[in-house]
C-alpha positions, 0 to 999 in steps of 0.5 A: 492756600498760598497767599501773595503779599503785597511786598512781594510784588514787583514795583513799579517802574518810575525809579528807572526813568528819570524826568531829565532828558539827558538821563533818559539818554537823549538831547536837543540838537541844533535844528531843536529836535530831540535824538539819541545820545548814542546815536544822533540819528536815532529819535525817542525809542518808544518800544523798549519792552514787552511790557505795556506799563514800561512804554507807558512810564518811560513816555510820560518820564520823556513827555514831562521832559518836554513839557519843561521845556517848552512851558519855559520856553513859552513862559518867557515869550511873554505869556504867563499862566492863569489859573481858572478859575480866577483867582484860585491859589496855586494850591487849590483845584484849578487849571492853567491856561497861557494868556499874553502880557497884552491881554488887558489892552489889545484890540484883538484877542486870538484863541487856540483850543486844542485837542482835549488828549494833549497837555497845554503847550503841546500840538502833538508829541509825535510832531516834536519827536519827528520835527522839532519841539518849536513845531511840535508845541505852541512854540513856533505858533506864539512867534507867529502871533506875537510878530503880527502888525497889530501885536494882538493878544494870545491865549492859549485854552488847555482842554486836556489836563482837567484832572487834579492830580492832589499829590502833585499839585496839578492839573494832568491829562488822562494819559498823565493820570495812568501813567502816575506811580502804582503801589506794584506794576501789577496795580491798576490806576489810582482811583479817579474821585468825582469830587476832590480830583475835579476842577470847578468850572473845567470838569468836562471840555465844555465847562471849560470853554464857557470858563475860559470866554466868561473869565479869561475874555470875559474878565480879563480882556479888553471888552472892546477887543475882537476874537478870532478863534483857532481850533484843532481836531476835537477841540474844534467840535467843542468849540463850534458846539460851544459858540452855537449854545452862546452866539447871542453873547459872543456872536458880536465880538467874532470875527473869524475862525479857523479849524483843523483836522475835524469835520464839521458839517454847516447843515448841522448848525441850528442857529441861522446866525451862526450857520451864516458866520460858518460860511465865512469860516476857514476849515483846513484838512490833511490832503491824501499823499499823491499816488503813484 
């Protein structure tokens, strides 16, 4: 019988994709868009290889690039990050979420959730790559808010990274989980703990949302101030499933919502009060190309 140790498998891939977009061989042109060093035409090349767990490497190597960019670019925007649960240690279990400097004395109090595959900052890695990363990211979405009149206040959830990572000392997403380093390329994924690699309060998108209202709204928000509530894709499901179970606390303090890219049906609402709000609510979808 033949025995393959371990040493002997290949390793994993991570030594070959640096986290720095100019040595994965890219850069950010002047329209804010990231193309290929090699050929400024060219967007972020996904299918280098064969091999599922190359793409994999290489795309979180690229996402973390990206990331860095854009939580700096946020951070000095003036948003800054809350660690929920409150007062958690940077060290400890707990999961970032972007609040405004404002936040304590603004009369209105805007909140983004987002879909819970994304990390927080990012609408969509597809748009940055094809667009531009201020489209793609909260980026462009901040500067809106913050040149409104009435200078309200932002916070930004983070339904996707409820993962802590004990290593790294974060919080990550799925993808981000698969993607961390293996004993081989042939391994499977590190093994998720139902305990130490759990945030308290945030161990599912609900959880999360009740944190964020009761701590982050709750707490550290003007209790004068009125929400309006921005949501996409699933993330707009959580929500509106959320405020059903809780619209006697938050009923009052709402005034306005507005969702994308879901489907959420009125006829599905069991709280009268609420069904009547849905019905002053904005729902937005993706129109189909026109024919030909």
């Amino acid at each position: 019988m033949f025995r393959l140790l371990e040493s002997s498998l290949p390793k994993d891939f991570h030594a070959q994709f640096p986290t720095d977009l100019e040595k994965l061989g890219y850069f950010i042109n002047d329209e804010d868009q990231i193309r290929m060093v090699k050929d400024p035409s060219q967007e972020f090349h996904y299918f280098i290889s064969k091999n599922d767990r190359v793409l994999d490497v290489q795309r979180e190597a690229m996402n973390i690039s990206i990331r860095r960019n854009v939580m700096s670019r946020l951070l000095s925007s003036s948003l800054s990050i809350t660690r929920l649960p409150i007062d958690t240690p940077a060290n400890q279990n707990h999961v970032p979420v972007l609040t405004s400097t404002n936040l304590s004395t603004a009369k209105r109090v805007i909140i983004y959730i987002g879909e819970s595959s994304q990390d927080l900052g990012i609408f969509a890695y597809r748009v940055v790559g094809k667009e531009s990363i201020a489209s793609g990211s909260a980026i462009e979405f901040t500067k809106t808010v913050h040149d409104l009149p009435d200078s309200p206040a932002l916070v930004i959830a983070n339904p996707g990274q409820l993962i802590w990572h004990r290593r790294g000392q974060e919080a990550v997403t799925q993808p981000t989980w698969y993607a961390l380093p293996r004993r081989s390329a042939v391994s499977g994924p590190i093994r998720l703990d139902s305990v130490k690699n759990r945030i308290p309060k945030n161990e599912n998108v609900q959880q999360h949302l009740k944190c964020v209202f009761d701590e982050v709204l709750g707490q550290l928000a003007s209790q004068d101030a009125r929400i309006h509530v921005v949501a996409n894709g699933d993330g707009a499901h959580e929500v509106v499933e959320f405020l059903q179970e809780e619209w006697d606390k938050w009923g009052s303090r709402i005034d306005a919502m507005v969702v994308g890219a879901s489907h959420i049906w009125r006829t599905a609402f069991e709280d009268s009060r609420f069904q009547e709000f849905w019905g002053k609510a904005r729902h937005f979808t993706r129109s189909l190309p026109p024919r030909n």
